[in-house]
NUDO-63634 format. One line per 2 residues: number of its first residue (from 1); their letters; for each residue y, z, x of N, C-alpha, C, O. Coordinates in steps of 0.001 Angstrom, whole numbers, plus 500000, padded with zeros to 6 digits. Layout:
<pts>
NUM	a	Y Z X Y Z X Y Z X Y Z X | ...
</pts>
This chain:
<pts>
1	xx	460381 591905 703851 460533 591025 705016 462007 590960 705409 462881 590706 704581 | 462245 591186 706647 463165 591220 707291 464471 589765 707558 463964 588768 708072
3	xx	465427 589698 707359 465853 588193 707533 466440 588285 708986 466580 589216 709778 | 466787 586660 709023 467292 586860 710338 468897 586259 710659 469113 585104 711028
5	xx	469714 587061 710487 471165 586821 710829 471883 586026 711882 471530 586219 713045 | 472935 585073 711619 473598 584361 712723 475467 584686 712310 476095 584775 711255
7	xx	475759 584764 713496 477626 584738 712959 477854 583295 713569 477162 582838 714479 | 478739 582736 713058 479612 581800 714081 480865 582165 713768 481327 582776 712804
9	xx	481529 581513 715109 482546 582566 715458 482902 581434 716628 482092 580594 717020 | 484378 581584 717150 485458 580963 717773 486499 581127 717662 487065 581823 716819
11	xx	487049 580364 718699 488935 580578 718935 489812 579782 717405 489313 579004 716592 | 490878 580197 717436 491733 579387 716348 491664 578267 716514 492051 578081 717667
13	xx	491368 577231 716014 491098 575886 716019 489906 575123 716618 489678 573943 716886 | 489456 575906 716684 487845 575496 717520 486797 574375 716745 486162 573426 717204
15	xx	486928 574993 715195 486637 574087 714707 485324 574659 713768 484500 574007 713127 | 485449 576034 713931 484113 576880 713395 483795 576622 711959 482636 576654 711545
17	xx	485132 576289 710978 484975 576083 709670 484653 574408 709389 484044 574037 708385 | 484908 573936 709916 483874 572437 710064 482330 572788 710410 481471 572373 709631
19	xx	481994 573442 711402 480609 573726 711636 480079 574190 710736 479203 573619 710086 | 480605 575565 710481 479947 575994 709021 480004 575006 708014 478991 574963 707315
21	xx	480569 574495 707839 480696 573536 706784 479452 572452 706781 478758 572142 705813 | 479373 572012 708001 478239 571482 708363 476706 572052 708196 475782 571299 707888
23	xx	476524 573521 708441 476102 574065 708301 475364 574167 706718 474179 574316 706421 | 476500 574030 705913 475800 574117 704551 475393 572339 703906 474675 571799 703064
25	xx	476351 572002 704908 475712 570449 703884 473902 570541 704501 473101 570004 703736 | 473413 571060 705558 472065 570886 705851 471278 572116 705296 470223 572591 705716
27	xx	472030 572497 704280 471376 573406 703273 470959 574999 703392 470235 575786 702782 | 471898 575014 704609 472103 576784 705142 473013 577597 704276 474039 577052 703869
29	xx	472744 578910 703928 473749 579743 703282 474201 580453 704343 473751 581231 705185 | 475491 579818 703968 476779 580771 705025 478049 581201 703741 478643 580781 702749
31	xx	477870 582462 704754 479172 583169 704114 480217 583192 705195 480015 583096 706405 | 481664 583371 704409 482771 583440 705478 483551 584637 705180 484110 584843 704103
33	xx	483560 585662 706512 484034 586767 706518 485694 587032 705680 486109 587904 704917 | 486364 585682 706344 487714 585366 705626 487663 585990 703665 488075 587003 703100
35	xx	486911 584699 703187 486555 585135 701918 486583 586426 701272 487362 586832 700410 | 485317 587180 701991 485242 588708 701797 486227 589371 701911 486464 590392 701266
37	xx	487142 588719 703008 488018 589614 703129 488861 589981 701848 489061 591025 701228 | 489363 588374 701692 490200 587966 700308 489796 588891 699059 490676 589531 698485
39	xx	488342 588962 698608 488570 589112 697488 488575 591164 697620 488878 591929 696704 | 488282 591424 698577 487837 592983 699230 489429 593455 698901 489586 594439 698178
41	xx	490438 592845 699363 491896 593273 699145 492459 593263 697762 493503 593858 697496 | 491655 592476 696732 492263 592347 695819 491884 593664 694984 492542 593979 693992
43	xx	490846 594380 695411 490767 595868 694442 492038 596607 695098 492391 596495 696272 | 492741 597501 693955 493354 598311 693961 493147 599730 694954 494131 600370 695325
45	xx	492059 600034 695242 491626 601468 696244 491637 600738 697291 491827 601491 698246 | 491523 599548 697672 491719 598940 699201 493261 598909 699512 493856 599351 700495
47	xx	493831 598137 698181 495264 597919 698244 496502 599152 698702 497456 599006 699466 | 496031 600513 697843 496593 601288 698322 496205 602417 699590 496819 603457 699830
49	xx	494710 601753 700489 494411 602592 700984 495252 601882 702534 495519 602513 703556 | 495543 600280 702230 496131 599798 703631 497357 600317 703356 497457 601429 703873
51	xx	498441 599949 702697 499799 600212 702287 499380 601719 703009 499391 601778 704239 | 499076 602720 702345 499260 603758 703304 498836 603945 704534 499351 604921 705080
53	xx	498194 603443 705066 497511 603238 706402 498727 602786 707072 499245 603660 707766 | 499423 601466 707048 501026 601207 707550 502377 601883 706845 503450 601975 707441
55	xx	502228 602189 705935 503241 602732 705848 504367 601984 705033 505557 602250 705203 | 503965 601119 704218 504324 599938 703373 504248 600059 701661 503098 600119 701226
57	xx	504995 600088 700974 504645 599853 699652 503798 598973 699042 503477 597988 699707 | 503342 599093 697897 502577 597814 697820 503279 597731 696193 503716 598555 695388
59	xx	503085 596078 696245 504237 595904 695222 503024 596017 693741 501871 596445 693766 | 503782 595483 692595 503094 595425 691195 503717 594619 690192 504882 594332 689913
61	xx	502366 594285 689643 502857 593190 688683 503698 594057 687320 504240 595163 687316 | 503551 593158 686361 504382 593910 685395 503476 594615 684651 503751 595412 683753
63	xx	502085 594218 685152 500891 594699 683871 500393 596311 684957 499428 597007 684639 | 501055 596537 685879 500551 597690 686422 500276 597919 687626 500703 598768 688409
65	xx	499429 596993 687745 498246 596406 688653 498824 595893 690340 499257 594775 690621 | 498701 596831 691097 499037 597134 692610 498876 595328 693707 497868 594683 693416
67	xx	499357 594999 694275 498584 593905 695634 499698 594506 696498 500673 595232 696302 | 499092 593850 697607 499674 593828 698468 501020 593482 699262 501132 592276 699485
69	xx	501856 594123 699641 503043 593572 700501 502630 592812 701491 502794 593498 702499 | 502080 591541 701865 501340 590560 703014 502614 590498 703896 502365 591040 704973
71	xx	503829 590059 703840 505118 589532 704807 505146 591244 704889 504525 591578 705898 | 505553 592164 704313 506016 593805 704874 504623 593923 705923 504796 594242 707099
73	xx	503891 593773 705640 502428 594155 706344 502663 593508 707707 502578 594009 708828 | 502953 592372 707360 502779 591549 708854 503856 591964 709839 503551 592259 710995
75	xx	505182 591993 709384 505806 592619 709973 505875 593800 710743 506522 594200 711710 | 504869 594282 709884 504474 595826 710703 503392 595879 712158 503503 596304 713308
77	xx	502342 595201 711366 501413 594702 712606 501793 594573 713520 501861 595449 714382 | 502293 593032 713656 502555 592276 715106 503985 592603 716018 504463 591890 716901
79	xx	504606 594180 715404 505484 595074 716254 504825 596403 716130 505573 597308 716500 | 503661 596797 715727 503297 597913 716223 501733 597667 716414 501058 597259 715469
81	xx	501284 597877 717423 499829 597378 717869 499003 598808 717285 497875 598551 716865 | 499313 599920 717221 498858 601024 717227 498561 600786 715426 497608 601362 714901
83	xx	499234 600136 714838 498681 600345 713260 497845 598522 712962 497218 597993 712044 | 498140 598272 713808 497079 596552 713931 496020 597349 714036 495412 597523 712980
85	xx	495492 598041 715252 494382 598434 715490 493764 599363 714046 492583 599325 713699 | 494824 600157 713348 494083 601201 712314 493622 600091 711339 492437 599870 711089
87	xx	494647 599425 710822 493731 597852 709928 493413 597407 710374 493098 596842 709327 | 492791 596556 711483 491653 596150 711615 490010 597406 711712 488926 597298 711139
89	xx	490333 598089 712325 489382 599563 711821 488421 599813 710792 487194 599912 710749 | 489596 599899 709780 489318 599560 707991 488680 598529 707574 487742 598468 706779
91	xx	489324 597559 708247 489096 596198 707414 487496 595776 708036 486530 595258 707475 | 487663 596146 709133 486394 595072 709312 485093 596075 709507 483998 595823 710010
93	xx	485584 597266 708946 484413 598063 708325 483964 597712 706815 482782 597714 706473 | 485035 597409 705948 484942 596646 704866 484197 595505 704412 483814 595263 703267
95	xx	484023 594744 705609 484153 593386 705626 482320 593556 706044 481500 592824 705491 | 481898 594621 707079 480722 594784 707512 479388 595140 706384 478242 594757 706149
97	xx	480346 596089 705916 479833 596791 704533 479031 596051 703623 477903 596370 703249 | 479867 594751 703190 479910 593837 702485 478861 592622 703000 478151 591905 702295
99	xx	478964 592630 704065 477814 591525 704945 476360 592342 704504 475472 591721 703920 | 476210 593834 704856 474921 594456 704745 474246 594503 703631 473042 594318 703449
101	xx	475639 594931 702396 474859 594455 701461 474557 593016 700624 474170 593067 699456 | 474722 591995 701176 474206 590466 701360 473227 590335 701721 472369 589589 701248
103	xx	473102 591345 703050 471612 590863 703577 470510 591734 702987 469315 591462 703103 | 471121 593099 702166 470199 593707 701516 469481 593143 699792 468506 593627 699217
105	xx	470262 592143 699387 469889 591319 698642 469410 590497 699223 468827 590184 698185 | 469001 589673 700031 468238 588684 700158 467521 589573 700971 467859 590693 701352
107	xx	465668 588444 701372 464652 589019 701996 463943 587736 702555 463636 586722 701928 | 463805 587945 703541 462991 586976 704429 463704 585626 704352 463173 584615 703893
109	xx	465331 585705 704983 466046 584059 704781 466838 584227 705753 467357 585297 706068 | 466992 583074 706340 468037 582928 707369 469278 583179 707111 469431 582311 706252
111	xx	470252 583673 707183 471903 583513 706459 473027 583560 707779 472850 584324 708727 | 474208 582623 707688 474336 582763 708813 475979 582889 708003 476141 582513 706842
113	xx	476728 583284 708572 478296 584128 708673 479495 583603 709769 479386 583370 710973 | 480465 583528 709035 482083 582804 709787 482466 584273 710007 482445 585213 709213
115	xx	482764 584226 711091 483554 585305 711714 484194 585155 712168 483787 585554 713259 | 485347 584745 712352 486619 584851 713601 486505 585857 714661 486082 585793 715815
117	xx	486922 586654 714063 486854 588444 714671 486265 588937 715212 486555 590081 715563 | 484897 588224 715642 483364 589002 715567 483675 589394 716669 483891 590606 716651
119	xx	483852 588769 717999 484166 589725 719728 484943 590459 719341 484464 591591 719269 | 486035 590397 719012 487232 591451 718855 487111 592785 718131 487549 593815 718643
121	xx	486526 592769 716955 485372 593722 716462 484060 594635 717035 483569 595719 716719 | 483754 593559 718091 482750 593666 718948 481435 594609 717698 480870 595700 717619
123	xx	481514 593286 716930 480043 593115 716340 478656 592380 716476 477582 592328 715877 | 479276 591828 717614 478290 590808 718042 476737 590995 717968 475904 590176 717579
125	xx	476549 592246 718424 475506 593156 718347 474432 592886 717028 473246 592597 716871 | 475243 593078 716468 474573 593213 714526 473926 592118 714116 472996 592187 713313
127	xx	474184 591448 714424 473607 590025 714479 472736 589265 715164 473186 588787 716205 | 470997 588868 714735 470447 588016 715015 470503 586991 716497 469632 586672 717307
129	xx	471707 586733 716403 472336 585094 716729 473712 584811 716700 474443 584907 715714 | 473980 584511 717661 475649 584113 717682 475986 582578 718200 475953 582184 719365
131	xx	476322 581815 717004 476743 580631 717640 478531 580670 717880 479383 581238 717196 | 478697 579747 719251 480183 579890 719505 480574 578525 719418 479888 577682 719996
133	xx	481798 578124 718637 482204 576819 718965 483441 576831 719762 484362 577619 719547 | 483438 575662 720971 484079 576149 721747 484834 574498 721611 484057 573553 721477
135	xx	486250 574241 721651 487047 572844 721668 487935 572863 722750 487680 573831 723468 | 489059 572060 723248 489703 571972 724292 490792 571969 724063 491249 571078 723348
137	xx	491677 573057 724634 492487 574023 724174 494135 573055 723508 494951 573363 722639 | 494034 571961 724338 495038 571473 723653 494714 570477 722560 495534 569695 722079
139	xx	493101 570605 722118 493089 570098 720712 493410 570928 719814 494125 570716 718834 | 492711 572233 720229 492571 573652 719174 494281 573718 718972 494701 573537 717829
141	xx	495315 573987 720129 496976 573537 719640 497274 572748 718558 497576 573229 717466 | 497175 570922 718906 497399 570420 717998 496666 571052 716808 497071 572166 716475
143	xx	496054 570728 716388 494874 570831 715082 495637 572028 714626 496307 571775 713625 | 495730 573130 715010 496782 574273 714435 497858 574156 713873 498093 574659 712774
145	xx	498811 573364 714649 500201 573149 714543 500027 572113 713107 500689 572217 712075 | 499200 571349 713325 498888 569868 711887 498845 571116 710465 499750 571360 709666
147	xx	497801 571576 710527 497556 572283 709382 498141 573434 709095 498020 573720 707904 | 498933 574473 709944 499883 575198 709839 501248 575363 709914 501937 576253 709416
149	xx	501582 574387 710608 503446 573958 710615 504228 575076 711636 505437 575065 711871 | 503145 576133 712235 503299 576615 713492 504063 575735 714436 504057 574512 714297
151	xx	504687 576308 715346 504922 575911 716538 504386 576196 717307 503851 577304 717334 | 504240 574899 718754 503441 575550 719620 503252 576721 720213 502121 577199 720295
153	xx	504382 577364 720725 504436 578200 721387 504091 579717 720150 503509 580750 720481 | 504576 579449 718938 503951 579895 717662 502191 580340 717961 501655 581448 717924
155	xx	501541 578805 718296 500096 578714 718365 499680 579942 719448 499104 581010 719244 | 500233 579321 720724 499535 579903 722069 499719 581192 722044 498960 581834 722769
157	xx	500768 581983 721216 500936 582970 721164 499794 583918 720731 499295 584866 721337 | 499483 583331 719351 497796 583961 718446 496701 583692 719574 495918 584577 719918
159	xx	496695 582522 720080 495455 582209 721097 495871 583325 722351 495213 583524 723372 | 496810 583807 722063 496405 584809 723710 496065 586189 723269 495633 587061 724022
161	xx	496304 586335 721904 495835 587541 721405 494475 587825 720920 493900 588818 720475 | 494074 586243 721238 492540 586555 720404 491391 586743 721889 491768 586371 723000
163	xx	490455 587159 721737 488893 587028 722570 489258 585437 723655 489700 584349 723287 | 488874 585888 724975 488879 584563 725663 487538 583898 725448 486558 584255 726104
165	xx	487465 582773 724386 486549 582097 724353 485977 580983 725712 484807 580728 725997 | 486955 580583 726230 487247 579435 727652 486463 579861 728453 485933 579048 729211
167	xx	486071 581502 728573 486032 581984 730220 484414 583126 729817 484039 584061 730525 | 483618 582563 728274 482704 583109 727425 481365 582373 728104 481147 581184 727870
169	xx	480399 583235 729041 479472 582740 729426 478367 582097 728217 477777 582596 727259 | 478437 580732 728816 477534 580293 726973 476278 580565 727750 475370 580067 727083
171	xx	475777 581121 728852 473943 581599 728374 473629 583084 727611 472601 583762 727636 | 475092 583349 726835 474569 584879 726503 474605 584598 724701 474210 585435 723890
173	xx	475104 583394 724380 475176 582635 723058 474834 581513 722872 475014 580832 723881 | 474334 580869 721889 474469 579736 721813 475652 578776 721587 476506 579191 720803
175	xx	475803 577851 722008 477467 577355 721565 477280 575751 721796 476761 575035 722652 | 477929 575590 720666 478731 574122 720098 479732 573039 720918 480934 573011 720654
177	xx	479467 572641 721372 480809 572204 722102 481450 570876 721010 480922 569772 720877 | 482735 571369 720302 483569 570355 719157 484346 569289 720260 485501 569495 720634
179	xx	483610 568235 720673 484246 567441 721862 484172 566025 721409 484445 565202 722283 | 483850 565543 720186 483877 564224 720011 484027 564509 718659 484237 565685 718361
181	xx	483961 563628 717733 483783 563037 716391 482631 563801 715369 481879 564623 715892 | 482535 563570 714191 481884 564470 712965 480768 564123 712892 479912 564576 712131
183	xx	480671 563408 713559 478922 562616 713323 478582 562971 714666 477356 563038 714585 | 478919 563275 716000 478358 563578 717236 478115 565496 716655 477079 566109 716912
185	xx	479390 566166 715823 479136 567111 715804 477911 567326 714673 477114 568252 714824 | 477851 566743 713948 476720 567115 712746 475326 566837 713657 474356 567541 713377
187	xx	475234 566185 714362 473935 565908 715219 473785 567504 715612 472968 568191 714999 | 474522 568013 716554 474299 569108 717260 474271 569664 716669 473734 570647 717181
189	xx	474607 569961 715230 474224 571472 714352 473018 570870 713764 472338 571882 713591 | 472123 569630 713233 471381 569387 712880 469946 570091 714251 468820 570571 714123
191	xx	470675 569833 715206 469618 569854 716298 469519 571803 716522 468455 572398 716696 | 471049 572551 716449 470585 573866 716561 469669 574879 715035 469038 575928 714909
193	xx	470111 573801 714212 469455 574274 712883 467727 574386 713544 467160 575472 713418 | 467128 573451 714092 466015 573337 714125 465649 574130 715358 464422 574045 715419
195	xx	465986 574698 716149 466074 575549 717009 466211 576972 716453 465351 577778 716810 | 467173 577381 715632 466876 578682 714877 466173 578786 713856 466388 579801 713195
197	xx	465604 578277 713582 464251 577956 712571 463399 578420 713012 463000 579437 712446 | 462834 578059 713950 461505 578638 715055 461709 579919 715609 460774 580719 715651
199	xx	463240 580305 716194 463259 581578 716433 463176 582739 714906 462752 583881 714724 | 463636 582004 714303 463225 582864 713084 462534 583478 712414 462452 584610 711936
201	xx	461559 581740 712447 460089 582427 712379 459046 582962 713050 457823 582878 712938 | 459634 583412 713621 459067 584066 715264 459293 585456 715072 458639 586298 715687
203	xx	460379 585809 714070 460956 587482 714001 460570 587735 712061 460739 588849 711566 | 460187 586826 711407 459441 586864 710422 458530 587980 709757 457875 587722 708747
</pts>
């Protein structure tokens, strides 16, 4: 039996990792692409397959054992777009890899997935279901700047590089709107939970 897949997915500060979060207190298994990512970098054949991909050393502990240059890396990225694009390539073939075989362990269950990336990737496809959470842009600012120590202009900078969520027709997704308080938002994921339930079991 076939399961049936959801990503959620949004702008930086939108608020997607509260939803998901929400998401599991009503007893949904979600995974977060972030995660995968994390522990996907920590093998050694990933480690040295990005380092050469940019063009970066990758440093080592004293016991041998390779990670990553993260500050050399970044540096490289966000002044050369042409090797952003080759890691992300990699990575979020990695990252896909890793989702399939999740869903090839489980059978006949809903599972739904944090994606940031997912338009930008343009995986949208692969997936079931796409919920979008969408907030108002100078909350998604603040809320950034609080928990990252970014500056604004720091912020707006990442927000212009990412997917225009603002200008994202919501009849082609379902979407969240993060516009009040934790208890207005837990309602609305309580209420789309029960809405993808039925479509689910409909593809069953």
């Amino acid at each position: 039996m076939r399961n049936y897949t959801v990503a959620i997915t949004g702008g930086i500060g939108s608020g997607k990792s509260t939803v998901s979060r929400l998401f599991e207190s009503f007893g949904c298994q979600v995974f977060s692409a972030d995660e995968i990512y994390a522990q996907l970098i920590k093998e050694p054949l990933v480690v040295l397959k990005i380092s050469a991909l940019l063009g970066v050393e990758p440093k080592k502990c004293d016991s041998g054992e390779v990670f990553l240059d993260k500050k050399a890396i970044s540096n490289v990225v966000f002044s050369d777009k042409a090797k952003l694009e080759k890691l992300n390539q990699y990575t979020h073939a990695l990252v896909y890899d890793k989702i399939e075989q999740i869903c090839s362990e489980a059978c006949g269950q809903i599972l739904f997935f944090e994606i940031p990336l997912l338009f930008e990737s343009k995986m949208q496809d692969k997936f079931d279901d796409v919920i979008v959470v969408i907030r108002n842009k100078e909350e998604r600012i603040n809320s950034v700047i609080e928990r990252s120590g970014l500056t604004r202009e720091e912020v707006i900078a990442r927000m212009d590089n990412q997917f225009d969520y603002d200008n994202l027709l919501p009849t082609l997704h379902k979407v969240i709107y993060n516009d009040s308080d934790i208890e207005a938002l837990t309602v609305k994921v309580g209420k789309l939970i029960e809405t993808i339930k039925e479509q689910a079991s409909a593809n069953f």
